[in-house]
C-alpha positions as CSV (number, residue, x, y, z in Angstrom):
1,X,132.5,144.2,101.9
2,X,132.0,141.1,104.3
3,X,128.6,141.3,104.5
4,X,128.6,141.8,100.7
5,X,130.6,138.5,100.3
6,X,127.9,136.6,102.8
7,X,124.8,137.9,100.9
8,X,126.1,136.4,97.4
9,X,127.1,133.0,99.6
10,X,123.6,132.9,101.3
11,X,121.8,134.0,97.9
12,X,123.9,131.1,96.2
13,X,123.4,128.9,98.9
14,X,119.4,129.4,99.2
15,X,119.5,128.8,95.3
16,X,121.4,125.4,95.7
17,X,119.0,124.2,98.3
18,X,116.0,125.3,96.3
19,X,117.3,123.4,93.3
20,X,117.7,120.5,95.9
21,X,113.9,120.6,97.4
22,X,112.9,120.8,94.0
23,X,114.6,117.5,92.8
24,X,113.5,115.8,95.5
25,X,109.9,117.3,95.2
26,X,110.2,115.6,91.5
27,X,111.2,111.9,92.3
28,X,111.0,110.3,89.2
29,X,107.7,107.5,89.0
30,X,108.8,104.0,88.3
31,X,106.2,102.2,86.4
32,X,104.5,98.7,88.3
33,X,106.6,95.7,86.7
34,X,104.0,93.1,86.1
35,X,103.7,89.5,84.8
36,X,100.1,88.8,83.6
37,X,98.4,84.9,83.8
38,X,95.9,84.1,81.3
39,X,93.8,81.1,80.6
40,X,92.5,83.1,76.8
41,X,93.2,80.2,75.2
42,X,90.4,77.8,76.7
43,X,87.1,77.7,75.3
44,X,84.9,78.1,78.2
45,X,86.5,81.6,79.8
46,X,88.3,82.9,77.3
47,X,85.7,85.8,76.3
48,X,86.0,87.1,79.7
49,X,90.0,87.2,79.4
50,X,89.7,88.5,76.0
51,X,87.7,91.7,77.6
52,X,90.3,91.6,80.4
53,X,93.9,91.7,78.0
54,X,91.6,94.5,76.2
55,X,91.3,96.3,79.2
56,X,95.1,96.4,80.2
57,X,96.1,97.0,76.6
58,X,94.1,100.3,76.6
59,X,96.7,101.1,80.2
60,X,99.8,99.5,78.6
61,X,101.7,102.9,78.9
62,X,101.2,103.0,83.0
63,X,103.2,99.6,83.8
64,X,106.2,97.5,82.9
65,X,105.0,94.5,81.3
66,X,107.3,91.8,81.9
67,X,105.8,89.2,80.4
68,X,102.7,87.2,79.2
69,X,101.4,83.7,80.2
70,X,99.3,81.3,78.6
71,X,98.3,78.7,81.3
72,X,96.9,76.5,79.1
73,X,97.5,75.6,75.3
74,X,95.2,76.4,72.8
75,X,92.3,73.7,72.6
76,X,91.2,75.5,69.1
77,X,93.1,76.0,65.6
78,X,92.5,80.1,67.2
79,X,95.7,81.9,69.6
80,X,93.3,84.2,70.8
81,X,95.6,86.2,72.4
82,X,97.7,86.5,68.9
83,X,94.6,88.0,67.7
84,X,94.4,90.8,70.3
85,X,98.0,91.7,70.0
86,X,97.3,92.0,65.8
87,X,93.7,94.2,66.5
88,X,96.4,96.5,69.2
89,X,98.8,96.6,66.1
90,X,95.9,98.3,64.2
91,X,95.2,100.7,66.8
92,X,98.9,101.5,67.5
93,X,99.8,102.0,63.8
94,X,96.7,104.4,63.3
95,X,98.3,107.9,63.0
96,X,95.8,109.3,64.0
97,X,95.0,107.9,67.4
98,X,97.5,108.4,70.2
99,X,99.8,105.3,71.4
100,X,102.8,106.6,70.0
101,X,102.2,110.2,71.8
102,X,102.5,108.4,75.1
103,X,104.9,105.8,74.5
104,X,102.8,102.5,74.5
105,X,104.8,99.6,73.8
106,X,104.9,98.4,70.6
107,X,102.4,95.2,69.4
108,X,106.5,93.5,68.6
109,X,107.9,94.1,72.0
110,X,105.0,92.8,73.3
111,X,104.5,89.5,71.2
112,X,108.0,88.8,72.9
113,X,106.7,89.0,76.0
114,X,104.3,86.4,75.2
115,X,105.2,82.8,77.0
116,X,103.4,79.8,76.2
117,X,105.7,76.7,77.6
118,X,104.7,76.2,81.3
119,X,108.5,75.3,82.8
120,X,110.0,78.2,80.8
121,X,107.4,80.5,82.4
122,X,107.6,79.8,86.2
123,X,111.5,80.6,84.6
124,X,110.6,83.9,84.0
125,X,108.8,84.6,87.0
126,X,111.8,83.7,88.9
127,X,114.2,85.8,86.7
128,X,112.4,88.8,86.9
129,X,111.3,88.5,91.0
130,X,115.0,88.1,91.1
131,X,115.8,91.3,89.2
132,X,118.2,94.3,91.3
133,X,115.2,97.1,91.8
134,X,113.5,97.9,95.0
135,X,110.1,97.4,93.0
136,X,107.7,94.6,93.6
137,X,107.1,92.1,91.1
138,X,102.8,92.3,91.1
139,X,101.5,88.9,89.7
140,X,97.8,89.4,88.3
141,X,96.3,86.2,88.3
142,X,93.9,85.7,85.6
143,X,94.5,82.3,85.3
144,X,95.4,79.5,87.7
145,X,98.0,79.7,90.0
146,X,100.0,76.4,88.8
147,X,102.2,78.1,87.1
148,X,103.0,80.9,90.2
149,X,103.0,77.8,92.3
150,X,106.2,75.9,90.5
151,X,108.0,79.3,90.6
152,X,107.7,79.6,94.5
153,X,108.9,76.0,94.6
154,X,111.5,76.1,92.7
155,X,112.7,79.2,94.0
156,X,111.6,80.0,97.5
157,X,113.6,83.0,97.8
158,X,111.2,84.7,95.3
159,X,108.4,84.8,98.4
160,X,109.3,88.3,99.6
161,X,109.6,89.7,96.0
162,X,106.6,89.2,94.6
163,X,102.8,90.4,94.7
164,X,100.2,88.2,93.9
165,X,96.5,89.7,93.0
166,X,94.1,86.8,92.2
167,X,90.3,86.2,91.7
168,X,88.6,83.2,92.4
169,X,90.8,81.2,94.1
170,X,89.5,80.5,97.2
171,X,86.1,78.8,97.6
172,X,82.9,78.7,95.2
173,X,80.4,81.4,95.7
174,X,77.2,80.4,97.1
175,X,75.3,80.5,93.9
176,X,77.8,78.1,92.0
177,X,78.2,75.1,94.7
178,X,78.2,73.9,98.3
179,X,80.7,75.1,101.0
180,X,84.7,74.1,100.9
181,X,84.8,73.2,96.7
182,X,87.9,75.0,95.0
183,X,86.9,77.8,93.1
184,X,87.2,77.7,89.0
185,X,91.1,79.3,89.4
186,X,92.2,77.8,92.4
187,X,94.4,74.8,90.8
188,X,97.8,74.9,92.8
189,X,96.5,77.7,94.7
190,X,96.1,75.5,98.0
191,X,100.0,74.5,97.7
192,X,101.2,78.0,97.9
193,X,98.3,78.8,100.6
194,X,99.8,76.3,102.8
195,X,103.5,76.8,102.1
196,X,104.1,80.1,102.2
197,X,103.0,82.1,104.8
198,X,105.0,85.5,104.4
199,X,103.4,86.2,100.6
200,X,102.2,89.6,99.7
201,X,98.7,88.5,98.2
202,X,95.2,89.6,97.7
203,X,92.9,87.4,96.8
204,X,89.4,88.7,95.4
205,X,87.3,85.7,95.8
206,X,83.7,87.0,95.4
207,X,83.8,90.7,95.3
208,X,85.3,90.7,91.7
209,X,82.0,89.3,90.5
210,X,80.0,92.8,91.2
211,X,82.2,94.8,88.2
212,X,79.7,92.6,85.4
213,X,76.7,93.1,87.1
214,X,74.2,95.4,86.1
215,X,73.7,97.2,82.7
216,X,76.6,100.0,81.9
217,X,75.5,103.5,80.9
218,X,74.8,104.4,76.9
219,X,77.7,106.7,77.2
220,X,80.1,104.0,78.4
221,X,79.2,101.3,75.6
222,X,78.8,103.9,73.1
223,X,82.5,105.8,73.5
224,X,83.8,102.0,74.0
225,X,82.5,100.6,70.3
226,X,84.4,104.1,69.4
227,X,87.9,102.9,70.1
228,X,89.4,101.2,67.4
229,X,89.7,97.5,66.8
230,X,89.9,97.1,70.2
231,X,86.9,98.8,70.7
232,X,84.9,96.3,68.3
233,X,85.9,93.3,70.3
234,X,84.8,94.5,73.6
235,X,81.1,95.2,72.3
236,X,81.1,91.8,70.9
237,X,78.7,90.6,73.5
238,X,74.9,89.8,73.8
239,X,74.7,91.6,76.8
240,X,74.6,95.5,78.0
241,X,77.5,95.2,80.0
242,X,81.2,95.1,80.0
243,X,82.4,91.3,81.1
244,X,85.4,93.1,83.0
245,X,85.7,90.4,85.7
246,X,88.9,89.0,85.1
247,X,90.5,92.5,84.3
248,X,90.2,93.5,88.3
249,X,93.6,92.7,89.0
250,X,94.9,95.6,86.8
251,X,91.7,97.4,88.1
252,X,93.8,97.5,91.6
253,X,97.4,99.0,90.1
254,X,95.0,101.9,88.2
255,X,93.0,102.9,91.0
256,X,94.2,106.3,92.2
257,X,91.5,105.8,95.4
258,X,93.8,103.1,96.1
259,X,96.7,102.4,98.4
260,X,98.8,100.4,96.9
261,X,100.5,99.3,100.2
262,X,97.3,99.3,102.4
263,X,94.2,97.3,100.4
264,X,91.9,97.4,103.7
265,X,91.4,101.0,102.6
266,X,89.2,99.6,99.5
267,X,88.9,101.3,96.1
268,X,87.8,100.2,92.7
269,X,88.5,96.7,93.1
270,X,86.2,96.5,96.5
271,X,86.9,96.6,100.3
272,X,89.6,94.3,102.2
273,X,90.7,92.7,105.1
274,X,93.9,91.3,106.8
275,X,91.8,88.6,108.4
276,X,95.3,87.0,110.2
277,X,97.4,89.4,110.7
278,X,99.9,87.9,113.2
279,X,99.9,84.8,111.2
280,X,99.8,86.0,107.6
281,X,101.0,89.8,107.7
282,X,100.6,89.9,104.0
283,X,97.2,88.6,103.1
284,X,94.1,90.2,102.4
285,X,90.5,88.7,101.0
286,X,87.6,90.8,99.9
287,X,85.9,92.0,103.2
288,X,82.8,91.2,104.3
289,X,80.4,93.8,106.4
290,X,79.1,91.2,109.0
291,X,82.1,90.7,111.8
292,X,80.2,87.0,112.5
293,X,81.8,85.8,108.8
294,X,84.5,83.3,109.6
295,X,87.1,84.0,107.5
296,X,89.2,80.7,108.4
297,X,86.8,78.6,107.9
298,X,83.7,79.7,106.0
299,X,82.1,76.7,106.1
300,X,81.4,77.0,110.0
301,X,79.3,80.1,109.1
302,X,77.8,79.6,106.0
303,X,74.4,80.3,106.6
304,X,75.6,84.0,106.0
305,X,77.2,83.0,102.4
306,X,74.7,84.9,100.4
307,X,74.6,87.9,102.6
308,X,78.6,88.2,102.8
309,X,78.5,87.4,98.4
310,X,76.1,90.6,98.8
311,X,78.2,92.5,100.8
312,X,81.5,91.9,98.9
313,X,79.9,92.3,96.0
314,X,78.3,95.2,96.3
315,X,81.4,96.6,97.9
316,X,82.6,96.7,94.1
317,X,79.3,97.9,92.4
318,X,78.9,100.9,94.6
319,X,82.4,102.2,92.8
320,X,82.4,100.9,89.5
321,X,80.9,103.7,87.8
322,X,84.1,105.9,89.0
323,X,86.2,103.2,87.0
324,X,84.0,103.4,84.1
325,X,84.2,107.6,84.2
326,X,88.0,107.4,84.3
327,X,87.8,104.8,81.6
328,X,85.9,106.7,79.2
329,X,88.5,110.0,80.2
330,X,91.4,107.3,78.9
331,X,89.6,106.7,75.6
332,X,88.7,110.0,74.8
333,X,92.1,110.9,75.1
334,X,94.1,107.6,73.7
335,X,91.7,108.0,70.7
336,X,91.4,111.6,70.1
337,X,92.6,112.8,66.4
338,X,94.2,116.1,68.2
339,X,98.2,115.5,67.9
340,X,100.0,116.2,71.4
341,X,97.2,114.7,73.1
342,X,99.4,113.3,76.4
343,X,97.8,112.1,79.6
């Protein structure tokens, strides 16, 4: 009879644990929470943001949006970014395409999320970097870093809390200028360079360049002009490519080559390095192949510019048709007429 009772026990017990290993086998995946920078609303860049707010739209169900900045006001009668979010509405309320099935957020939660008022959005930055969760707050920096910049200042405590991704930020690529000019989205970038030392920050200076290059594949361009309203937009472009430049900041939270904790391993987005790690633990730039690149000061070794622009470049080319392939797996599935459809 005793060794009757310790069978059920053990049987019950091995059960219990198994439940256990199970539910910890099962964690439950907490989305990225993410603030997104734009400069759409300028004429001179704005078709490359357009492409890029296109881009994460088609992924809105894999992070948690927390909001949307302009950086600039509208220099046109046009909110350009308005008009995405109504050509989205399109997509989302087509029955017979897939959004609802996998819970994207809907085109009125996201026009809330929308900020266009400068002070009120280095506001937000702060409130949410402040927020009780163990999760980062990632920063993709498609615009300039002004806005990023008043938030650190105003709130320093923020530092350790947030994850800056940005692209051209540092200096100007050898075929746009001389040695030690700002790049085009560097504007307050310097400031926060200077001041704060501890940031969690990647900054894609030259590599991001190689996702444009080159012609994409029939089958890309073809299943893209497919997709909806969205769709339309992105082939809306006199060249046979895919202006995805500015969208390689959300590029980096996709990519499941990636890890997320460890950029130097490179993926989609293109190779990095920690070039000081004792002095800046948290800071990586896109990675050169030559070890004779100076990464502190670039000027002192420019004669190999246009061989590290190669490099960095190329870094990203050599991948990009593994981000196209899973991109075209996303749209044939987001856009499929077959009900249930679910990633």
């Amino acid at each position: 009879m005793y060794s009757i009772v310790l069978l059920i026990l053990f049987s019950f017990g091995v059960g219990a644990c198994s439940k256990n290993m199970q539910q910890k086998e099962s964690p439950k995946v907490e989305k990225p929470r993410v603030i997104i920078t734009t400069d759409i609303n300028t004429t001179r860049y704005y078709k490359a943001d357009e492409y890029a707010i296109v881009y994460m739209l088609w992924y809105a169900d894999f992070v948690q949006i927390e909001s949307i900045i302009t950086c600039r006001p509208s220099d046109s009668s046009s909110d350009r970014l308005s008009d995405l979010l109504n050509l989205y509405q399109k997509d989302y309320e087509n029955v017979s395409f897939q959004f609802h099935e996998n819970r994207f957020p809907s085109p009125k939660d996201l026009a809330s999320l929308v900020c266009r008022d400068k002070e009120k959005a280095a506001i937000k930055i702060i409130q949410a970097a402040r927020q009780k969760t163990e999760q980062p707050l990632w920063i993709l920096m498609l615009g300039n870093m002004k806005v990023v910049k008043e938030a650190l200042l105003l709130a320093p405590d923020i530092e350790n809390k947030i994850r800056l991704i940005s692209i051209g930020t540092g200096i100007k690529s050898p075929d746009e200028d001389v040695c030690g000019n700002l790049n085009w989205n560097g504007w307050g970038r310097t400031e926060i360079y200077n001041r704060f030392k501890s940031l969690w920050w990647i900054e894609n200076d030259w590599a991001y360049k190689g996702i444009s290059e080159g012609e994409v594949s029939n089958e890309v361009m073809n299943k893209v002009g497919q997709c909806g309203a969205l769709g339309k937009i992105m082939l809306n472009n006199t060249q046979p490519t895919l202006v995805l430049d500015k969208a390689i900041p959300f590029m980096f939270l996709l990519d499941p080559t990636i890890h997320p904790n460890h950029p130097e391993f490179g993926g989609w987005t293109g190779n990095y390095i920690k070039p000081f790690p004792v002095e800046r633990p948290n800071y990586w730039v896109d990675r050169a192949e030559t070890k004779k690149w100076n990464y502190k000061n670039p000027c002192s070794s420019w004669e190999l510019a246009e061989q590290v622009y190669r490099e960095r470049k190329f870094s990203v080319q050599n991948r990009k048709n593994e981000m196209y392939a899973s991109l075209v797996d996303r749209l044939t599935q987001l856009y499929s007429k077959t009900k249930g459809t679910k990633y």
